[in-house]
LUMKESE-304616 format. One record per residue (C-alpha): residue number from 1; residue in three letters; x, y, z. Coordinates in steps of 0.02 Angstrom, whole numbers, always signed. Layout:
<NUM,"Ala",<X,Y,Z>> ...
! end
This chain:
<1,"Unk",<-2232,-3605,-5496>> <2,"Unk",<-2348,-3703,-5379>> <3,"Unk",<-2542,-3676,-5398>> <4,"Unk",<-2633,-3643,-5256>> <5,"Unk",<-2635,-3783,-5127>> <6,"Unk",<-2513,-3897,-5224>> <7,"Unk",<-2360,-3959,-5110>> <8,"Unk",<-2176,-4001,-5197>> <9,"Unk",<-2142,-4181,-5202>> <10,"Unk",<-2036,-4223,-5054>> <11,"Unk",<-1854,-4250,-5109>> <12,"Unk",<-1832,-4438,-5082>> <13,"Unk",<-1674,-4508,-5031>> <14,"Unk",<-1581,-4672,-5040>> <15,"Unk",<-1460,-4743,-4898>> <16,"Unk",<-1298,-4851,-4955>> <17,"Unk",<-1211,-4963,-4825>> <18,"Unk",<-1000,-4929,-4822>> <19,"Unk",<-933,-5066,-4786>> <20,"Unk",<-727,-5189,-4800>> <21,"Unk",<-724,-5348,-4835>> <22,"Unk",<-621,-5361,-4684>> <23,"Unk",<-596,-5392,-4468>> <24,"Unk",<-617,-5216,-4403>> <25,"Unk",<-745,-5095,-4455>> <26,"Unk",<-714,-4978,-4613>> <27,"Unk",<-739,-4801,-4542>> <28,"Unk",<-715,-4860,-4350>> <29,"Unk",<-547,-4919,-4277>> <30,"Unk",<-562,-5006,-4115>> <31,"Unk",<-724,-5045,-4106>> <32,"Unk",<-670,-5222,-4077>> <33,"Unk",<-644,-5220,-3907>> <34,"Unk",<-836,-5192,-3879>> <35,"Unk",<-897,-5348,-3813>> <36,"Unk",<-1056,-5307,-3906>> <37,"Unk",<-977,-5307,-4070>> <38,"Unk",<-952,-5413,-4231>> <39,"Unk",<-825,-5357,-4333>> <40,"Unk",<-687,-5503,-4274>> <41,"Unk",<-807,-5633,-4369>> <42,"Unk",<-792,-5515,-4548>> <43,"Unk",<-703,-5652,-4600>> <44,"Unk",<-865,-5775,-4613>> <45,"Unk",<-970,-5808,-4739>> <46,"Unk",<-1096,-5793,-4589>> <47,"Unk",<-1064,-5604,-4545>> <48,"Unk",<-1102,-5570,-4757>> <49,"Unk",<-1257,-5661,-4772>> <50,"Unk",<-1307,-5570,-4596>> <51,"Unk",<-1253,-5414,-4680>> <52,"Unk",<-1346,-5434,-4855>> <53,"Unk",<-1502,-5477,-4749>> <54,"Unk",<-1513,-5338,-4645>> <55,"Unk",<-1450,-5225,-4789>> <56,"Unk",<-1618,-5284,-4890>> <57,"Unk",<-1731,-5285,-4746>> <58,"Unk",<-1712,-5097,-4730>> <59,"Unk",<-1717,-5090,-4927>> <60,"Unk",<-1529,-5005,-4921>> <61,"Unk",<-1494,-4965,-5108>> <62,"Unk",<-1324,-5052,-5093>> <63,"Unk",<-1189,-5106,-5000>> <64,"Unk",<-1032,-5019,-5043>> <65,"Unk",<-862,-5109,-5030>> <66,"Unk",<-695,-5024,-4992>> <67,"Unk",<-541,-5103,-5043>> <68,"Unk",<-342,-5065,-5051>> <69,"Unk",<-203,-5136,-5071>> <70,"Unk",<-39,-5108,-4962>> <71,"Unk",<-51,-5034,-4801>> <72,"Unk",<-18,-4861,-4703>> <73,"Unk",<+160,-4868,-4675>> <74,"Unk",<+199,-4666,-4641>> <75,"Unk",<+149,-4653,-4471>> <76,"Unk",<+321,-4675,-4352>> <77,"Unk",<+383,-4756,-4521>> <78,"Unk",<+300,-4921,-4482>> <79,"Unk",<+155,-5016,-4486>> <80,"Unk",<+136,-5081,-4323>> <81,"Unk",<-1,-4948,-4269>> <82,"Unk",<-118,-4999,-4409>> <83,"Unk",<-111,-5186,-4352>> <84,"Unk",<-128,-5147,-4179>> <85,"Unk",<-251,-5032,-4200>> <86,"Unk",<-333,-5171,-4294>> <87,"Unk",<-395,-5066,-4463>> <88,"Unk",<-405,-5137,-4622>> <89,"Unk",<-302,-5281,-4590>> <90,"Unk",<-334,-5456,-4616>> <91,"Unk",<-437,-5418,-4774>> <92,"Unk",<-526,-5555,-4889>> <93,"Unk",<-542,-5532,-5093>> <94,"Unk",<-720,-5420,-5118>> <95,"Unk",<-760,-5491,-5254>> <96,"Unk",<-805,-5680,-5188>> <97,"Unk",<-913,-5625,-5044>> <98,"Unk",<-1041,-5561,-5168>> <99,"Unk",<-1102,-5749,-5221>> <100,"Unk",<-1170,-5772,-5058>> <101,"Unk",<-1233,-5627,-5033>> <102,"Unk",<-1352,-5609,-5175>> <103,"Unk",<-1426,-5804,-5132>> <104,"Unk",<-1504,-5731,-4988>> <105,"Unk",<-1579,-5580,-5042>> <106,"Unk",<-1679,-5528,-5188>> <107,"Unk",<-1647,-5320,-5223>> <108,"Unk",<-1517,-5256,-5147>> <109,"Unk",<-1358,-5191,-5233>> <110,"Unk",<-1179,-5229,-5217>> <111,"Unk",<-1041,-5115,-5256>> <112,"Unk",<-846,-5149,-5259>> <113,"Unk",<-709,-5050,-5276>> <114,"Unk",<-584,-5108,-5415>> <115,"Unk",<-433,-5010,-5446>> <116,"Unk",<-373,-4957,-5632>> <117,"Unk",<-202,-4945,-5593>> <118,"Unk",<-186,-5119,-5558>> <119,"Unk",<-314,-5248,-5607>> <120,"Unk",<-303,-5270,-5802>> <121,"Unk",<-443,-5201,-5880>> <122,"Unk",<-486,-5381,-5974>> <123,"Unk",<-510,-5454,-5798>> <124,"Unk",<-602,-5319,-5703>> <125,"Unk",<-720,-5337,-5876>> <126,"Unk",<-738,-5539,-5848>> <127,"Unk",<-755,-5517,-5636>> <128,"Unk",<-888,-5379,-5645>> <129,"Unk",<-976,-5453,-5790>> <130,"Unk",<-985,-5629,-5714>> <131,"Unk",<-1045,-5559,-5548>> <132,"Unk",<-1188,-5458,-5632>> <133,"Unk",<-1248,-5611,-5710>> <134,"Unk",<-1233,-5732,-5529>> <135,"Unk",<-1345,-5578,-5450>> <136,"Unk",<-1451,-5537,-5583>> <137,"Unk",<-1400,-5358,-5647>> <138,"Unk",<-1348,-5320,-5451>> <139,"Unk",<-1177,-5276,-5470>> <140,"Unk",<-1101,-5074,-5464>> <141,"Unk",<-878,-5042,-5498>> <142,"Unk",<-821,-4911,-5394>> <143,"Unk",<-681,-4830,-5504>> <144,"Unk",<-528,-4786,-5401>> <145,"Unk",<-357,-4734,-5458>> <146,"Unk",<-242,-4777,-5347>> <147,"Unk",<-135,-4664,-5240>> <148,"Unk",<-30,-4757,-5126>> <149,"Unk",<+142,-4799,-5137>> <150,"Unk",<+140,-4973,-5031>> <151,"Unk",<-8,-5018,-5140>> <152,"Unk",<+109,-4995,-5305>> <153,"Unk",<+245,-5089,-5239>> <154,"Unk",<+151,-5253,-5188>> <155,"Unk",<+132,-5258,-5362>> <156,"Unk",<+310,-5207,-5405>> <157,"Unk",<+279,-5063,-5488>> <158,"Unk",<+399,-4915,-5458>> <159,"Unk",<+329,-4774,-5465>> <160,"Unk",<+138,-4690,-5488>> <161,"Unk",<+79,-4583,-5617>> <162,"Unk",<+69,-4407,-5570>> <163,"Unk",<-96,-4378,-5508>> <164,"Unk",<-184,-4317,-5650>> <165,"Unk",<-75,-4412,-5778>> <166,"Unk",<-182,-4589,-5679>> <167,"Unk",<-344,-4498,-5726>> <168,"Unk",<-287,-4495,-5912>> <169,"Unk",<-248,-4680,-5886>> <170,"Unk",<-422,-4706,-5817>> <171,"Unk",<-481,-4624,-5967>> <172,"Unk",<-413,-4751,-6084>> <173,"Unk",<-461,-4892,-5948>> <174,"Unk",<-646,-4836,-5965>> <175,"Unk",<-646,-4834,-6145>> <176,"Unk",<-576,-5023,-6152>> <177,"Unk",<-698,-5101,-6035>> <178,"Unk",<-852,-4991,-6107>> <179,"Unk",<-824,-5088,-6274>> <180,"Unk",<-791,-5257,-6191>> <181,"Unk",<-959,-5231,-6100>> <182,"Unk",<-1050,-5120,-6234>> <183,"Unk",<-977,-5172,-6410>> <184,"Unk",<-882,-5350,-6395>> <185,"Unk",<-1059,-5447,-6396>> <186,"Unk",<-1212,-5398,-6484>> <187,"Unk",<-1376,-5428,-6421>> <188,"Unk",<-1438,-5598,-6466>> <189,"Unk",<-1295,-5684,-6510>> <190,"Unk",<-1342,-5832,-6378>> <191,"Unk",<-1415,-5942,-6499>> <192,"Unk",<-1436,-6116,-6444>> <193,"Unk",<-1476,-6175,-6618>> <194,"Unk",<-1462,-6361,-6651>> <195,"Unk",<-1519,-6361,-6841>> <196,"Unk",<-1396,-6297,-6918>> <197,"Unk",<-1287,-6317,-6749>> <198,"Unk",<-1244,-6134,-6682>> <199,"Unk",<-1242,-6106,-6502>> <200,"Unk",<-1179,-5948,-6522>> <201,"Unk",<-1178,-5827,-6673>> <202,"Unk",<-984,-5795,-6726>> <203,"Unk",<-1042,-5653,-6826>> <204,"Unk",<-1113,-5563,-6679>> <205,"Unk",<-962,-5571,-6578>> <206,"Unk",<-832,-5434,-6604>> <207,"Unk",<-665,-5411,-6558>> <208,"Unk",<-608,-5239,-6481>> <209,"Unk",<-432,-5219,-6524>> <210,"Unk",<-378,-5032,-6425>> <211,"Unk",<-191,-4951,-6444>> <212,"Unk",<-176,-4795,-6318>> <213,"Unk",<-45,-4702,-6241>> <214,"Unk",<-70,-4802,-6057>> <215,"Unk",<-136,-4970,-6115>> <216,"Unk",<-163,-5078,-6242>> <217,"Unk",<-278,-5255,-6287>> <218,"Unk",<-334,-5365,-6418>> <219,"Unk",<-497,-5479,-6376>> <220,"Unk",<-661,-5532,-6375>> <221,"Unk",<-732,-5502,-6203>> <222,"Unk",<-749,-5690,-6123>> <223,"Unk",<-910,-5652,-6042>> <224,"Unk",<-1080,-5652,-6140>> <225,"Unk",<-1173,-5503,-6098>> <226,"Unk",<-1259,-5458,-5928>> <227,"Unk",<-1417,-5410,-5854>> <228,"Unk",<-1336,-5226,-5860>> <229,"Unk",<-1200,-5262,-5971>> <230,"Unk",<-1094,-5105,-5878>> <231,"Unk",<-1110,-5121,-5692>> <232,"Unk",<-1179,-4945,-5606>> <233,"Unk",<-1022,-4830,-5607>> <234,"Unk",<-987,-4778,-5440>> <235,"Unk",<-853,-4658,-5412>> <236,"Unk",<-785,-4544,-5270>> <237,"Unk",<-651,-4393,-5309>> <238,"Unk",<-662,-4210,-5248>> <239,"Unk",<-506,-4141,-5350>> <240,"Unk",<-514,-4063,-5535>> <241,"Unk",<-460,-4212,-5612>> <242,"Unk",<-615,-4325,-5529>> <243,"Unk",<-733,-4195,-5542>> <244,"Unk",<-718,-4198,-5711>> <245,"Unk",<-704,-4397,-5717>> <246,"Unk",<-870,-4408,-5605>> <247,"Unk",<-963,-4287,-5694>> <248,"Unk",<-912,-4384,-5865>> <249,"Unk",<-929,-4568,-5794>> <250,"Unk",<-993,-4582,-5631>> <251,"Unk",<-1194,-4629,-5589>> <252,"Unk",<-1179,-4621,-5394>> <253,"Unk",<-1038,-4527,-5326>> <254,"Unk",<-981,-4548,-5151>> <255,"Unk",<-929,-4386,-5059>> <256,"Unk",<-855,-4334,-4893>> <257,"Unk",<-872,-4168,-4827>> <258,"Unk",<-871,-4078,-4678>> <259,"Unk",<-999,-3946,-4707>> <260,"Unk",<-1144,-3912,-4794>> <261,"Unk",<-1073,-3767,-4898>> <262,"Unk",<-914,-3897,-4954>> <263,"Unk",<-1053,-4016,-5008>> <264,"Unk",<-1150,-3888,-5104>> <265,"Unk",<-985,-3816,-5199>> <266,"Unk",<-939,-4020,-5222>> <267,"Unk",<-1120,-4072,-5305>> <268,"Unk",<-1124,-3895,-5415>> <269,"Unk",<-978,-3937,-5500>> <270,"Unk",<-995,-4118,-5526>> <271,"Unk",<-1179,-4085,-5596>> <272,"Unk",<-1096,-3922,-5702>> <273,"Unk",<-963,-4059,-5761>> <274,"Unk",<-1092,-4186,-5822>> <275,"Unk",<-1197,-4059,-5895>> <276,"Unk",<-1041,-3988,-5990>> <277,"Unk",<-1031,-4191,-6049>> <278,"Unk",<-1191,-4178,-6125>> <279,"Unk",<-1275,-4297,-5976>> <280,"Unk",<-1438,-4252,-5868>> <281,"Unk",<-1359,-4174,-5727>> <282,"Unk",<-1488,-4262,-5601>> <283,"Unk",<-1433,-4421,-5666>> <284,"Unk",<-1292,-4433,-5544>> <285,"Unk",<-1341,-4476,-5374>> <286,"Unk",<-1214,-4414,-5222>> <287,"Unk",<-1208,-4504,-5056>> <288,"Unk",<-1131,-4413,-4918>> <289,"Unk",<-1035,-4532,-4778>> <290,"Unk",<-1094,-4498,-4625>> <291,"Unk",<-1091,-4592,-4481>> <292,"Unk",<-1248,-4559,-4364>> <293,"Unk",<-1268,-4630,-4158>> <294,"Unk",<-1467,-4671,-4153>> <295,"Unk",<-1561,-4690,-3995>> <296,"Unk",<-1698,-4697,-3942>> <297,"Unk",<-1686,-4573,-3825>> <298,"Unk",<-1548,-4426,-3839>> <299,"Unk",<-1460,-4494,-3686>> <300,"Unk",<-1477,-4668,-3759>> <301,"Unk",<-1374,-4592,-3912>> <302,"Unk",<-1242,-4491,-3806>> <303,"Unk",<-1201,-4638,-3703>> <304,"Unk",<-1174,-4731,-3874>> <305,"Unk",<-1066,-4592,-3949>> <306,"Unk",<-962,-4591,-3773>> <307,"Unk",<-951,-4791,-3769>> <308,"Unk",<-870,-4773,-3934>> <309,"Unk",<-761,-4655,-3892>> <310,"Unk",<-687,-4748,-3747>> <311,"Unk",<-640,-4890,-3858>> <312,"Unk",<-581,-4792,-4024>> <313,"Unk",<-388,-4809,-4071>> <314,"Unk",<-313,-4641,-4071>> <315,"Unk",<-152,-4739,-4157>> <316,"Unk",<-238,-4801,-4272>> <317,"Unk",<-344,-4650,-4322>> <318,"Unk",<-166,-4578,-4358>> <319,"Unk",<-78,-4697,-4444>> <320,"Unk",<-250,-4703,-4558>> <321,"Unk",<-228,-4511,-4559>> <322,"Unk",<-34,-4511,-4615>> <323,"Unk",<-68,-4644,-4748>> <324,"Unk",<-205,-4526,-4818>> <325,"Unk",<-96,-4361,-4815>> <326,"Unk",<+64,-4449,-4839>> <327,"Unk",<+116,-4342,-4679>> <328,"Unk",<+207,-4436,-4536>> <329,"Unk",<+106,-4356,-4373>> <330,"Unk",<+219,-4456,-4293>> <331,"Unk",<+342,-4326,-4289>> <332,"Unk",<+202,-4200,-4191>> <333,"Unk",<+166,-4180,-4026>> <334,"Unk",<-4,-4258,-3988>> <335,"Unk",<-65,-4125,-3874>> <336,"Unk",<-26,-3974,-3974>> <337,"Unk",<-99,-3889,-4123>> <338,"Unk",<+7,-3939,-4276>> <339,"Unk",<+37,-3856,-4453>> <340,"Unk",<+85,-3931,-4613>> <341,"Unk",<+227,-3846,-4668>> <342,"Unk",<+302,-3813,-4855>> <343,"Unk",<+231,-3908,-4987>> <344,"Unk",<+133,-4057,-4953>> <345,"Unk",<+205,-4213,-5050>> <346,"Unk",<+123,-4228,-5228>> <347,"Unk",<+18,-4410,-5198>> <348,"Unk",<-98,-4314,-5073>> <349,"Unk",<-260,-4348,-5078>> <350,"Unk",<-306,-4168,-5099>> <351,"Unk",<-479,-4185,-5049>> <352,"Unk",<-453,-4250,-4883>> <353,"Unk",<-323,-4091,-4853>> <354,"Unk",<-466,-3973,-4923>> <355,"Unk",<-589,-4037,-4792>> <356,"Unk",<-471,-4037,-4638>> <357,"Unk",<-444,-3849,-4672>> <358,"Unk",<-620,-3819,-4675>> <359,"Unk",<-638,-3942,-4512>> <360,"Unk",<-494,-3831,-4425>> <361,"Unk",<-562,-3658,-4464>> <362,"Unk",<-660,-3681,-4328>> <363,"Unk",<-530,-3748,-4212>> <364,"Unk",<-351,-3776,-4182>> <365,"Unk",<-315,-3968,-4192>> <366,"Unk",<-201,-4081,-4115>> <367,"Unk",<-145,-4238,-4191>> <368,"Unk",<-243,-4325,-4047>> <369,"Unk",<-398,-4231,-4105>> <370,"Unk",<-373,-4306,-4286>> <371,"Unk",<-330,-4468,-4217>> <372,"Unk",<-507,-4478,-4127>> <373,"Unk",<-582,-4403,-4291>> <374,"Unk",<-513,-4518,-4403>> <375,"Unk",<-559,-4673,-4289>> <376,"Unk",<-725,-4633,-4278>> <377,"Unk",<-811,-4580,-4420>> <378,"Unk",<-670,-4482,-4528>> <379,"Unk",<-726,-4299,-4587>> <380,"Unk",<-885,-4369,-4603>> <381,"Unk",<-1039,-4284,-4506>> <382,"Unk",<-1101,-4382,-4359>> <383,"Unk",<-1278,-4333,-4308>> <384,"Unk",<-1316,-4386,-4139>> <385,"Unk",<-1491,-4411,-4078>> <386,"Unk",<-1649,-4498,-4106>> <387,"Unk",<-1720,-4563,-4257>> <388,"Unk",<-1829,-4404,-4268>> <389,"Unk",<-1671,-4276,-4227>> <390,"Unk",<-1552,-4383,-4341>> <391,"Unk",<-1672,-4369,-4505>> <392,"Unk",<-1700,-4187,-4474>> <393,"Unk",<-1502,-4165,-4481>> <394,"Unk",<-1475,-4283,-4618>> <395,"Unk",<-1620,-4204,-4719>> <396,"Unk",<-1546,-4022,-4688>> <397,"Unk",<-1379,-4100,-4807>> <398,"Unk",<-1502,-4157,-4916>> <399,"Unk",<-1597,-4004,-4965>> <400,"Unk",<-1469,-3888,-4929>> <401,"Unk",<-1297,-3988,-4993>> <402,"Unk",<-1395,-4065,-5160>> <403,"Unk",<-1369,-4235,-5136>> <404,"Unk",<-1490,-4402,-5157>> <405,"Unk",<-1434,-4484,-5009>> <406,"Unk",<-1299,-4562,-4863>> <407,"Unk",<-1181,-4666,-4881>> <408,"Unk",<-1184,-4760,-4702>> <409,"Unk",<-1030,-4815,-4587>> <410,"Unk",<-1067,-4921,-4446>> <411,"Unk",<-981,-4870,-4293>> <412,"Unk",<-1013,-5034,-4192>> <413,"Unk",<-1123,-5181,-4283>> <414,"Unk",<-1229,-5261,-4235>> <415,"Unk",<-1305,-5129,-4151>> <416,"Unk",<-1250,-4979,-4310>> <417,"Unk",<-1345,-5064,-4454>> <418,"Unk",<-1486,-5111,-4317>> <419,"Unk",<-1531,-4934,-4275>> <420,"Unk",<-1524,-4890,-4434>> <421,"Unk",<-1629,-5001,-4501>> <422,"Unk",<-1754,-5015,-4341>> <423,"Unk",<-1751,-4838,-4288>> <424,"Unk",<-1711,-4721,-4472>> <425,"Unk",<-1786,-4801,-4594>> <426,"Unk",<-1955,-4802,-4524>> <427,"Unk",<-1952,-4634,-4465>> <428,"Unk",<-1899,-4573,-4652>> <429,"Unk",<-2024,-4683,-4732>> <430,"Unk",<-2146,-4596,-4602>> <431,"Unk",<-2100,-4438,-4678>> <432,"Unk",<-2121,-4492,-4863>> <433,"Unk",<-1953,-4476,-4902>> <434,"Unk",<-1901,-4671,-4919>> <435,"Unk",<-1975,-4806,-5023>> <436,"Unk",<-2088,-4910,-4938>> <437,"Unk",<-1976,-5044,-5049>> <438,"Unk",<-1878,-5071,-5200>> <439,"Unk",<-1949,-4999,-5351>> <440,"Unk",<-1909,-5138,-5453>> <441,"Unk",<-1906,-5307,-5322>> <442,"Unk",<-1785,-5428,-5395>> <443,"Unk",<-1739,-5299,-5516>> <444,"Unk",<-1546,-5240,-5573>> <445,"Unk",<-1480,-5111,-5467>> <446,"Unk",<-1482,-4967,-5602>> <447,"Unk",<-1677,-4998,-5621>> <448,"Unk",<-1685,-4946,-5431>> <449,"Unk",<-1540,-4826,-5424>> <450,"Unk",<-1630,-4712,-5556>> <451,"Unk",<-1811,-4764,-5492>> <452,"Unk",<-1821,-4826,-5686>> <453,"Unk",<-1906,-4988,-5695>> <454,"Unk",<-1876,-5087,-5868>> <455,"Unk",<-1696,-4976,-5891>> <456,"Unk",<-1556,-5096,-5850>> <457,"Unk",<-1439,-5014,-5967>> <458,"Unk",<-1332,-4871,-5969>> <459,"Unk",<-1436,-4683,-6005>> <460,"Unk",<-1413,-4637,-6190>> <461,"Unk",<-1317,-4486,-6132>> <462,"Unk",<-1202,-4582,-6035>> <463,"Unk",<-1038,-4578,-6140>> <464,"Unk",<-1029,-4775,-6115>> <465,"Unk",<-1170,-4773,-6222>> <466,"Unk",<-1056,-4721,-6382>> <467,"Unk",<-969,-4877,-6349>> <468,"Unk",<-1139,-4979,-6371>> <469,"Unk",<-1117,-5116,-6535>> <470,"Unk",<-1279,-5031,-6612>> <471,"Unk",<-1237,-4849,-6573>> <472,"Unk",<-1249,-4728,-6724>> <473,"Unk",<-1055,-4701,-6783>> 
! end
């Protein structure tokens, strides 16, 4: 209990930027036909070093990149509406933006999604590994399982896993690339010795030979050990199967909810989950997507929530909505409320159902309804307002939903990531709820994720830590 005049330390939060490596903008479709905006030149190396710069400026913990493979084919069985809708097409490879990136800034993080089902987990061990040593202990893996069918067949694979069935597969995933990044290499096996000649110490370099039910290797990981040896775990997955995954693996979760009270059920569980692990529940940070509209006046705001709407792709919105339900709204009328009848095909992603139900409670929707949704900003909130109104909303999730923090999608850059970082972030470090800058400056991104300066590595209780070459067997 508080003494007598003492105040509780303000809760402080951290702000993530959500971004694709490719021409549209991740969360927005049809924001290109904005003369204003910037998302035709994503495939520069100019529009990523502008990105990482900004990004640092307003000491964002990291930027956060999507990635998929295939396409959303469902909607009027074709693809045609997410091309001319312009979402998530054209994409470039993550992974090789990153380089660039971290030459012109100093602190900021870099996150990537990297799929088990389909990149090998020797290679995703080499990629991530390499990149955490070009940035200097920078580098975070957002864990997906994949869910799509067009995404298995690009790489000729027949059929997925049953839903939980890939989170068993993950499992075994996890356990190869801890001990590739934990156990392969001890520490201080970089030698450089020239009397008598070892450069490196073949006695400190192990090989992990692994034999599961999923997946199997024999090898010595090819990349010495990194600043953080395992990148920061990211990880986003709202049914039972990823809650218990996140709340086993995941450091910073990223969530998407329509309400407060979904958020709150969301975070209790994940933190019960870790807990039940044996981990500190508060070591797992959740950012909320949200996509605010900052002004600097309220009408200033409005006019750029209306603007947007004028150009968003209702087309697209629902071919992005079909390839997420595996639904083709194609078949509904766009002006009238729609059901989902009989049972919902098993590759769902059962989240996103979960949250439209608590989205249509309130009202009946149309498919044009979840067309606009879906095109601007998903399920995600979308405060409107100044700086001042938009961190009183944002804080309400905060202390009410339990989370650390926002993961941001732009609606239009430029101008998105310049209101945020002209307009929010001062107003929150006004407040004392933002750093005034990186805890560690030029430090790995788990030193600032965790506020833990001189802690690269994973948390003792994290169970990638039993993988560690000098853990007690």
């Amino acid at each position: 209990s508080n003494m007598a005049g003492e105040t509780t330390p303000k809760r402080q939060i951290q702000l993530n930027f959500f971004e694709t490596s490719c021409t549209g903008t991740v969360n927005a479709i049809g924001q290109w036909k904005d003369p204003q905006d910037n998302s035709r030149t994503k495939d520069t190396l100019e529009y990523y070093l502008w990105l990482a710069q900004i990004a640092e400026r307003g000491k964002i913990s990291s930027i956060f990149f999507a990635d998929s493979y295939g396409g959303h084919e469902i909607y009027n069985k074709s693809r045609a509406a997410q091309y001319m809708g312009g979402s998530h097409v054209a994409k470039l490879e993550p992974t090789t933006v990153i380089s660039a990136m971290a030459v012109v800034t100093k602190s900021v993080g870099f996150g990537i999604t990297g799929s088990t089902s389909y990149i090998p987990p020797y290679m995703l061990a080499r990629t991530w590994a390499s990149l955490d040593h070009l940035t200097k202990g920078r580098m975070a893996w957002n864990v997906v399982t994949s869910f799509s069918e067009s995404s298995a067949r690009v790489f000729g694979m027949d059929n997925l896993l049953a839903h939980d069935e890939r989170y068993a597969a993950a499992e075994e995933y996890m356990e190869i690339v801890y001990s590739l990044w934990e156990k392969s290499w001890e520490d201080g096996a970089q030698k450089w010795q020239v009397n008598p000649e070892m450069a490196y110490d073949p006695a400190r370099v192990h090989e992990i030979k692994y034999n599961g039910k999923y997946l199997k290797m024999t090898g010595v990981q090819q990349t010495h050990p990194s600043p953080q040896r395992t990148p920061i775990i990211f990880q986003a997955g709202a049914s039972k199967a990823g809650i218990a995954f996140g709340g086993k693996h995941a450091e910073a979760i990223f969530c998407s909810h329509a309400t407060i009270a979904e958020t709150k059920k969301y975070t209790t569980a994940v933190r019960a989950a870790a807990a039940a692990e044996g981990r500190d529940p508060r070591s797992i940070k959740f950012f909320l997507g949200t996509m605010p509209f900052i002004g600097r006046t309220v009408e200033e705001a409005q006019a750029k929530f209306e603007k947007a709407k004028e150009y968003c792709s209702i087309e697209g919105g629902l071919a992005r909505f079909s390839g997420f339900v595996n639904v083709d709204m194609g078949v509904f009328p766009k002006d009238e409320p729609f059901r989902f009848e009989g049972e919902l095909k098993e590759n769902t992603i059962q989240g996103v159902i979960n949250s439209m139900k608590s989205v249509s409670d309130v009202t009946e929707l149309t498919p044009r309804d979840v067309g606009e949704m879906l095109a601007l900003g998903g399920l995600a909130p979308r405060p409107i307002g100044t700086a001042e109104m938009v961190a009183d909303e944002l804080m309400k999730w905060v202390e009410d939903g339990d989370i650390d923090g926002f993961n941001l999608s732009p609606c239009s850059n430029p101008q998105s990531w310049e209101d945020v970082v002209d307009l929010l972030v001062p107003e929150l470090q006004k407040r004392g709820v933002y750093w005034e800058d990186y805890p560690v400056v030029g430090g790995t991104l788990r030193e600032n994720l965790s506020c833990n300066p001189g802690q690269p590595h994973l948390a003792d209780d994290h169970p990638g830590s039993k993988f560690k070459w000098n853990a007690q067997q």
